[in-house]
Phi, psi and omega in degrees: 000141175275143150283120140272135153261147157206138167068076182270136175225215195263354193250255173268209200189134186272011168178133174237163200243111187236137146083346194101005179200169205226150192269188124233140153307184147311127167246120202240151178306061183331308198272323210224057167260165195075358150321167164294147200295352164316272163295004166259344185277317176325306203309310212287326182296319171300322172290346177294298189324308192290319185294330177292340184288307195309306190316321167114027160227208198186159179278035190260351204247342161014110172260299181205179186210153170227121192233128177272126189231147185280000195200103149281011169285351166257038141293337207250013189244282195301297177328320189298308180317289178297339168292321208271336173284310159338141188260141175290136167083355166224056191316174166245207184257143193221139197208148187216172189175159168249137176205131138005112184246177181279277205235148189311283220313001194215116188242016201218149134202149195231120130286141153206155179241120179225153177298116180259327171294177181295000000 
């Protein structure tokens, strides 16, 4: 079996494709940082939407996601988004957390592992 990386650099790769299933780094709001956990959960989700397109799925195919928030008091800010993103009926395994992110400017980050076969 081959490795697809995609948008690989010298330090990681924002996804890689092994196996029948493709991985994301932590994806954090490139277009929105210091936004609101909205608009920083849009952002990070629309860069998922795309890697999984580069990857050959899509998020109906989800296995799981672990997502970091620096203030958990924006859960229920980031849930209205991902709910609303989510393909129905196909939720993944799910993990949520407050955690230290790497710079103030970024309050929101999504890891997910999805399925390239059906």
């Amino acid at each position: 079996m081959s490795i697809k990386r995609i948008k690989s650099g010298d330090r990681m790769s924002q996804a890689v494709v092994y196996g029948g299933t493709v991985t994301t780094a932590g994806q954090v709001a490139q277009n929105a940082k210091g936004e609101s956990a909205t608009n920083q959960t849009k952002d990070i989700l629309q860069e998922i939407d795309n890697l999984l397109a580069e990857a050959g799925t899509d998020k109906s195919k989800l296995l799981t996601a672990t997502i970091w928030l620096a203030d958990i008091g924006d859960f229920a800010e980031m849930n209205a988004v991902w709910d609303a993103w989510v393909s129905p009926g196909n939720a993944p395994t799910r993990a949520c957390v407050e955690s230290k992110l790497a710079s103030p400017d970024f309050t929101v980050e999504i890891a997910i592992t999805a399925s390239i076969d059906g």
